[in-house]
N, C-alpha and C positions, 0 to 999 in steps of 0.2 A: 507495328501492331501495338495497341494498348493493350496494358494486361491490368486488368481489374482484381484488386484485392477481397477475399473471403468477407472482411468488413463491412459490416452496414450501421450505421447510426441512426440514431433520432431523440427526442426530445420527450419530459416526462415531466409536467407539473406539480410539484410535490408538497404536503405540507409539512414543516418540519417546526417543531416547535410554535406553532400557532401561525407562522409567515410562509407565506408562497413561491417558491424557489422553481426554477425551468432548468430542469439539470439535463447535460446532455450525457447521452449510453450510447455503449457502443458494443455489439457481440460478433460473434462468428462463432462455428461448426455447431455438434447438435449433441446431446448426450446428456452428460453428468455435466450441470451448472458449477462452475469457476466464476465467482465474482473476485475482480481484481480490486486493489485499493493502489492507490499511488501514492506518493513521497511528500514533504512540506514543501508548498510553493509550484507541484509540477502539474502536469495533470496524465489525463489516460493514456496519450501517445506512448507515454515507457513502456507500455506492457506490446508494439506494435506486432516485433518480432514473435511475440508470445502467439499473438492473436492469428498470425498468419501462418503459424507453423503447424504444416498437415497433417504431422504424427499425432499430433494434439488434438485438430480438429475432427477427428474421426471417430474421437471415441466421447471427445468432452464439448461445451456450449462456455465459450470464454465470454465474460462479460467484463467490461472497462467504464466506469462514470466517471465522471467531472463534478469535483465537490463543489457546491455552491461557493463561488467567488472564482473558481478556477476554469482553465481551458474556455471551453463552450459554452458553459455553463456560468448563467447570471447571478448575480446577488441575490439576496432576498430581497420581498417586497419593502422600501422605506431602509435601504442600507448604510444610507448617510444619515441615518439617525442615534448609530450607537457606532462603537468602534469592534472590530473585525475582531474575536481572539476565536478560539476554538475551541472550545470546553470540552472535558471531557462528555457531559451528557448531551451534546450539542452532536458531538461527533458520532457517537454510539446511536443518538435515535434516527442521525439522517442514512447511516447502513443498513442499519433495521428496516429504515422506512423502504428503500432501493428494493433491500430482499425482498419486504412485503407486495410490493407494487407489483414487481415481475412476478409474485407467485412461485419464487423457486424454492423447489423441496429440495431441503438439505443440501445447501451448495457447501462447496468448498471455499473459502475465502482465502484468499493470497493478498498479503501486504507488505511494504517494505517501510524502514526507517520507522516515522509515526505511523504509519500504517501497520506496520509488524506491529508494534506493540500493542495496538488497537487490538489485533486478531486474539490477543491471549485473553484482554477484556473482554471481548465477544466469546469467547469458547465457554469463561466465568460466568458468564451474564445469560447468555443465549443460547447455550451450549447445546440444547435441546431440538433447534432449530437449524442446527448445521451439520455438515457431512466431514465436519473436520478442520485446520488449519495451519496453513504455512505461511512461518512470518521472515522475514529477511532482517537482518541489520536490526535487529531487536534483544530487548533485555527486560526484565520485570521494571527497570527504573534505568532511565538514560540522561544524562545529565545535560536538560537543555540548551541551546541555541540562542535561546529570547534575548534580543536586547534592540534597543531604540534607534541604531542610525539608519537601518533600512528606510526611515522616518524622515532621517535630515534632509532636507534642498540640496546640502552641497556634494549630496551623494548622489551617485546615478547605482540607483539599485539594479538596474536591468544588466549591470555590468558586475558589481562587486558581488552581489547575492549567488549568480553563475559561478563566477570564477573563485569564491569561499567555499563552495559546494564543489565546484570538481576536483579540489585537491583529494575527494574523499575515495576518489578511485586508484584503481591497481593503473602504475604506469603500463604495464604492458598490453592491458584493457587494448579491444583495438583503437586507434584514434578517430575514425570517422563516427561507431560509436559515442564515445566519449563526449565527442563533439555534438554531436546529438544530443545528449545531457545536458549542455553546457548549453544550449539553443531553446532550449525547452524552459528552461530554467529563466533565460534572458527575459522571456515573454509574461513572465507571472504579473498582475493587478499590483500594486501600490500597496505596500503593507500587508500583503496578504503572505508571501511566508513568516513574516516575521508573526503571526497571526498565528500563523500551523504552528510556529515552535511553540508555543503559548500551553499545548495539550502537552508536550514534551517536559514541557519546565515545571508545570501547575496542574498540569492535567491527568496523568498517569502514576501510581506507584503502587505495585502490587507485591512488594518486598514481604514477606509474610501472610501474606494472601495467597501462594500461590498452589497450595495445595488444596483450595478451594477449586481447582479446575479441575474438571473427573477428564480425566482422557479415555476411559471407556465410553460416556457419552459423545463427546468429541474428542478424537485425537488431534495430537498435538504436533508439529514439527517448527524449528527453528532452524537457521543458518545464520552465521555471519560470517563474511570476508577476512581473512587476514590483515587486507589493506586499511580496513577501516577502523577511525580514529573517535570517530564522533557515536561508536558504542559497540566497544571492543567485543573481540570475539570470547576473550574469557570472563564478560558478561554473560555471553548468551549461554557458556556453559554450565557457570552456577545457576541461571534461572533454570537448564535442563533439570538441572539434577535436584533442584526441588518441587519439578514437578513427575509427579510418579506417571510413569508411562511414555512422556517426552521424548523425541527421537531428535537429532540431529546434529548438530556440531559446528567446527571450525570449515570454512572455506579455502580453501588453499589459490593463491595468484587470483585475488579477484579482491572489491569495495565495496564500498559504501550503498551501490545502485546493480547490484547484481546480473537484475534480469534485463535491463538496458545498457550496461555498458559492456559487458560480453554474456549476450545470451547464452549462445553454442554452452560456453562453460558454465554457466549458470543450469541450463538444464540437466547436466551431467546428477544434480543432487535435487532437481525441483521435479524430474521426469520420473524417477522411482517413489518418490512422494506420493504424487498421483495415482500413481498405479496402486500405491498399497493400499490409499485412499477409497478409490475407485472400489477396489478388492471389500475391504469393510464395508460397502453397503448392503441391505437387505436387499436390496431392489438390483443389484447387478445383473 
């Protein structure tokens, strides 16, 4: 028998900064809107496990896109005319732009790595506009990634840029996971993480800004992994504890990629999130 997954995709012509981009989405179940963000270099496949797990889709509407350059999803119109980084404003109006498209009231947004720390910028920025957010492997300032050999010829990036990145999980992650990490990862465009780490290194720092987030307008939650190296978890503590209202903490046996390299464990602290999320609506 074929068993057909909850998921369905399709395609959404977007304008993001004055150029034309074909981004592809992907959702399942129906409820309270979940937009997912993904990691530098991967794309929507990590959140799979998310997207098809029924205790989720009963109550919530998960959505997953593909950043322009990533996965499914093309360049912009004339991309060989400038070089790939990812600004911060770059990155902020093409989220905005997703929310706007689909019309979702007050989603909740989930992000990991850059994408975590996006989520604290969107709660600052937007905050108005969302039902909340949980960032993974985030801190108010993460000390980037960026640097040029992803670039060289004599590099095979589909190989080193993977397996630089999965040192950043829990060994005991299950392996077939993991390995899915590392596969995901293989397949990325040509300079394009080295591109995402660009908002990491240049793009983000909210060090003293952070009490500019109202967490009564949008709450807040963080996590980071014990295993993770590339933005420790006693980052993510001090950025809680100067943001008033903040909830979340330390990850215990788990990395860098959370909710893809051991979901199961990952939703142990993403599933009460939700729910309390969910609970703070008007509209529940």
């Amino acid at each position: 028998m074929i068993e057909f997954e909850p998921i369905t995709g399709r395609y959404a012509t977007l304008e993001i900064q004055g150029r034309r981009s074909r981004v592809y989405i992907e959702e399942s179940g129906h409820g309270i809107p979940v937009l997912c963000l993904h990691t530098a270099g991967a794309d929507s496949r990590q959140y799979r496990h998310f997207q098809t797990d029924l205790d989720v889709l009963d109550r919530f509407r998960v959505i997953a896109f593909d950043l322009p350059w990533h996965g499914k999803s093309l360049p912009p119109e004339q991309w060989w005319t400038r070089e790939y980084l990812l600004t911060h404003d770059l990155y902020v109006e093409t989220v905005i732009q997703v929310i706007r498209a689909l019309r979702l009231e007050q989603p909740i947004v989930v992000g990991c790595s850059m994408a975590g720390s996006l989520v604290l910028e969107l709660a600052r920025l937007h905050g108005d506009e969302l039902g909340g957010v949980v960032g993974f492997s985030c801190a108010a300032k993460v000390n980037g990634r960026f640097q040029d050999w992803p670039l060289m010829p004599d590099v095979n990036s589909n190989q080193s840029v993977p397996s630089w990145t999965a040192a950043l999980m829990a060994p005991q992650s299950p392996q077939p996971a993991r390995k899915e990490v590392w596969w995901i990862y293989s397949q990325g465009g040509a300079g394009v993480y080295r591109g995402d780490t660009y908002f990491y290194s240049h793009g983000l720092d909210l060090r003293g800004r952070e009490e500019e987030i109202d967490t009564d307008c949008c709450p807040v939650y963080l996590y980071t992994g014990e295993y993770d190296f590339a933005c420790l978890a006693e980052d993510t503590e001090a950025t809680l504890a100067k943001i008033p209202g903040a909830k979340g903490g330390r990850m215990g046996d788990i990395g860098h990629f959370p909710i893809s390299e051991n979901y199961p464990l990952c939703k142990t602290w993403l599933w009460p999130a939700l729910w309390a999320l969910a609970d703070l609506r008007p509209d529940r």
